[in-house]
Structures are given as C-alpha cells and as structure tokens.
Steps between C-alpha positions, in 0.01 A plus 500: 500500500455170410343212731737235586399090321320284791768250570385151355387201754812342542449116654701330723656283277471190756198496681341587200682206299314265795204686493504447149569156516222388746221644208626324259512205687215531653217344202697209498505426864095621552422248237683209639286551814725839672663258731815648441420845519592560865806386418542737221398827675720367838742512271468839341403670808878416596677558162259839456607646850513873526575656856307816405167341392518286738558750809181724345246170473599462859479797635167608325329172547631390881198481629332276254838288472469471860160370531546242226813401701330427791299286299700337342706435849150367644438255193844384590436455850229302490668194368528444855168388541436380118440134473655556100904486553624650185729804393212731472604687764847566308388518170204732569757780621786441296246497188322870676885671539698386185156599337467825599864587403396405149184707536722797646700441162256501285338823594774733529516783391749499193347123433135500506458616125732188427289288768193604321592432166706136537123425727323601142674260274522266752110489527449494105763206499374275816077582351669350173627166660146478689318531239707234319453292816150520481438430152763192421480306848759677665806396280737680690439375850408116327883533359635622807329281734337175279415297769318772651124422619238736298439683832915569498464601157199742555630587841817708375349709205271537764722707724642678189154665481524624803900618417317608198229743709801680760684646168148565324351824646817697556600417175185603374505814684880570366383421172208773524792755649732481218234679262618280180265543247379134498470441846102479470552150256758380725316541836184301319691247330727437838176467673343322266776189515533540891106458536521190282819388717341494841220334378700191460669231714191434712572811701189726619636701655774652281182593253363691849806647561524635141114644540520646868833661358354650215219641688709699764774608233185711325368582845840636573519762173199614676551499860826429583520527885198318556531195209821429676352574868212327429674148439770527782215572756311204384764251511633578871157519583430127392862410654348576782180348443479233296506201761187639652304611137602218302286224708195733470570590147490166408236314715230286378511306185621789252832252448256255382462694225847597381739318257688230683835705519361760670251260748839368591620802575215633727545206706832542573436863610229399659760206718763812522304715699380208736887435562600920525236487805716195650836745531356838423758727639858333364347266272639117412807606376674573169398302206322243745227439223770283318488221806151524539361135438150494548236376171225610408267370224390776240278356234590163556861570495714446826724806530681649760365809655724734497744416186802625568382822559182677566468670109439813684811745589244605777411188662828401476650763708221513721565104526864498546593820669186597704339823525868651577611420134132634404551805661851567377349419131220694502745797672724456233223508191356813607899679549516329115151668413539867683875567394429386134197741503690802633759417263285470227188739537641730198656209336198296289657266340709433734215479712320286291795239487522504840070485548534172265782269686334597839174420379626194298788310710211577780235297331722231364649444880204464607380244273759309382897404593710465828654866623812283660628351106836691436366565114136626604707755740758594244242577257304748762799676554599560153157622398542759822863534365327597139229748667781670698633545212257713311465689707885625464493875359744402175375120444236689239644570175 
C-alpha cells in the first residue's frame, strides 16, 4: 500500500498577491526614507485579511496584545496634558493596529515561506540602492528630492539602513534553513554589503545595531533560551532604570571627551532625566519634546535641548508617559522576551533571528530615533512580523 502525495502549499491567491506586493515595494520605499511604508503595510493588513489567522494571533497572544493596548491607550491619553498638539495620539495607534494586521499576514501559516522569501530579495535589492546611495551622492533621493538639504539627503538612506537591518537576520536565518548548497557565499557576501551599508549616512548606530545583532544571532545557535532571555531582561530592566543610571553613568567630564554628536547627545539625556523627575509618575505628555523651547549651547553652538525628541526610546517614554508608560513597556518587553524563548528554545535559528532584532532594535532605540514616528514603528513591527515568521513549522524549505 502506497503512501498518499503531501498536498502542495496552496496560497491564498489574494493576501498573498498583497503580501507579495508590499516586498517588492518595499526597497523602493526604505530607500526614499520608508515614509511611506506605514501606509503600505495599513494597506495590506486590510487587503491580506484572513478571519482564521487572525482569530489564532488573538487568541494565542491576548495577553501581550492587551498590554501593548493599554499602552498604546495611555500614550494616547496623555495628549491631555502634552504641551505638543499634534496627531500623535491618532497616528501612533492607527500606525500599531493596521500594522499588526500586516504582521498577522505576513506570518501565517500558508504565507510565511512567501513572506520570507519576497523579505530576501527585497533585502538584496534595497542593500543594492544603498550602496549606490553611498557611493554616487545619493542619486536617487538627489533626483527625487533636488532641493533637498545634504542632511535630507543622508537622512532617508539613513532610515533605509535601518529598513535594511528588520529584513536582515530573518532573512539570514531563512537563508541558512533552506540548505541550498551556496548559502555559505551568500550569507558572507549579504553581510559583507549590509556591513558596508550601515556604515554610511552618518548613522552610528545602524553599524551597532548590525554588531550587537550579530553577536546574539551566534550566541543564540548556542544558547538559545538565554541569548534571547538575556537581551529582553536587559532592556526592561533599563526601561525601568535608565532615568536614575543614566545621570550617574555619565557624570563628570567623560562627555568632554566624546565626538561632538555624541557630547550633544549626553547632554540632552542628561536635561531628560532632570525634566522625568519634574512629572515622574504620568510624565509631560505625548511627544511634548517637540514644543520644548529651551537652548542650550554645546560647543559653541546654541541648540535646543531636547530636539524634537529625546534620541532615546527610553527617555522618551519615561519623559512623555511617566513611569506608567515605563512600566507597561518594560511589562510588555519581557512578555516579548519569555514567549519568544518558550517558543523558540528548540528552534535555533529561529532563536537566533529573534536573539538579533531584540538585541538590535533594543540598542538602536536606545541610541538613536523617536519611538512615536509612524515609519520607525512600522519597521519594528515588520521585523517582529519577520521573526514570527520563522518560526512557522512550514516557512523552512
């Protein structure tokens, strides 16, 4: 008696058509500065729909969904009290939901092998057109945009990289999965161009994010519980911390011998955590950074002192939503950090995917952009989307 053929992966012919759609959009976007990419993925998450998914994600992840919601609600809420009047307080949860049906999308079941591949190309194609960037004066953003400052110019390659990091390790990982024959050359010379990427565009802290990320990815083929453990822990540790560490951290004259960007940027911690002690418990209110008016002079040069936001995702939370947003953060990091563990534990490449974003979006957070902008947020979640993901039983070929 003969065994019966597996029945092929049949795709859902339209949410994989959008899913499909957002990858190989997606380079051109990341390079133009990934301003439109929460548009994109609102848009997919509603064209890629499926009831079934959609019901599981809930029902498996409710309590994590409902602590980030609560967040999310509190961020909102404190507009109240922000002295900053914008639409962050729409566009932060609008950007979160239509998001996270995208994400839900993107690693189901019957379309994470899809997912992982259109991520693949798209991170070949979108290290391609950063690398061109970088070595002909950004042509393509100087044609889009020519009377763009040089800080414009830099400033949206810039937030490619950082595109070009979420797709990087799960790819990778995928990549390893597969078991093609010339995976080995591919993995070096994909790392090879994505090292010389972040190192561009005046951007430290992509090139940190690429090392910390490489470090726990190998940690994780080792130890997978504890390389992804081991970051989680650390981060909602320092959520919870970091207004009362940072001024001790950094006291004296160490700044004094720094380069000037990041001098600048101790001293604006430094002002952050004066200001957290001011409204410790609910904080100034959402995005109040951005009506701060108060100069400082760093090295001669009158700036303000908090520049539209604190560059720190920490600080900034701390500074707009108190020790209540702190608290739901670092709550939410370590239901990220023990679920992805459990998941994970037998898992190492998954593991090791999921060891490097943690690790990486961590560090970068920490040290660099706003956590409010609608791309920096749409870029998080598709990086979780991506680690979710591989982690799916039949996205390895």
């Amino acid at each position: 008696m003969t065994e019966a053929p597996a029945a092929p992966v049949t795709f859902p012919l339209r949410p994989a058509f959008a899913v499909a759609t957002f990858f190989a959009l997606l380079p051109g976007l990341s390079v133009g500065g990934a301003i439109g990419l929460p548009v994109i993925m609102a848009l997919v998450g509603v064209a890629a729909i499926q009831l079934g998914p959609l019901k599981q994600a809930l029902e498996k992840k409710a309590l994590l969904i409902a602590v980030a919601a609560v967040l999310v609600a509190w961020l909102s809420v404190s507009t109240v009290w922000s002295a900053y009047q914008g639409a962050t307080y729409l566009k932060v949860p609008s950007t979160v939901a239509l998001g996270l049906l995208c994400a839900v999308a993107i690693a189901s079941p019957k379309l994470a092998r899809l997912s992982l591949a259109g991520a693949l190309a798209a991170l070949i194609v979108l290290t391609i057109l950063l690398m061109v960037e970088a070595l002909f004066g950004t042509p393509l953003n100087r044609g889009a945009a020519p009377d763009a400052s040089a800080f414009q110019l830099n400033q949206s390659p810039a937030r490619g990289g950082v595109v070009m990091l979420a797709l990087l390790w799960p790819s990778i990982a995928w990549l390893i999965a597969t078991g093609v024959r010339w995976r080995g050359l591919a993995v070096t010379l994909i790392l090879a161009a994505v090292g010389f990427a972040s190192l561009q565009f005046g951007q430290a802290s992509t090139a940190a994010g690429l090392a910390i990320g490489a470090l726990f990815f190998v940690a994780a083929l080792i130890a997978p519980r504890l390389a992804i453990l081991a970051p989680a822990l650390a981060l909602a540790l320092w959520t919870l911390a970091a207004p009362f560490l940072t001024p001790l951290i950094f006291a004296g004259a160490l700044s004094e011998h720094l380069p000037h960007s990041w001098a600048v940027r101790i001293g604006i911690w430094r002002y952050t955590c004066a200001r957290i002690l001011e409204q410790p418990w609910f904080g100034h209110g959402l995005d109040a950074g951005r009506a701060s008016t108060e100069m400082t002079i760093y090295d001669g040069e009158q700036m303000r002192v908090i520049p539209v936001h604190p560059h720190s995702a920490t600080m900034q939370i701390w500074y707009d939503a108190g020790a209540v947003g702190a608290l739901l953060t670092a709550a939410l990091i370590i239901l990220c950090g023990f679920g992805l563990a459990r998941a994970y534990a037998n898992n190492r490449l998954a593991a090791a995917s999921a060891a490097a974003v943690l690790a990486m979006f961590g560090l970068m957070a920490n040290i660099g952009w706003s956590p409010w902008q609608e791309w920096w947020l749409a870029t998080v979640i598709l990086a979780g989307a991506l680690v979710a993901a591989i982690g799916v039983k039949d996205a390895r070929a």
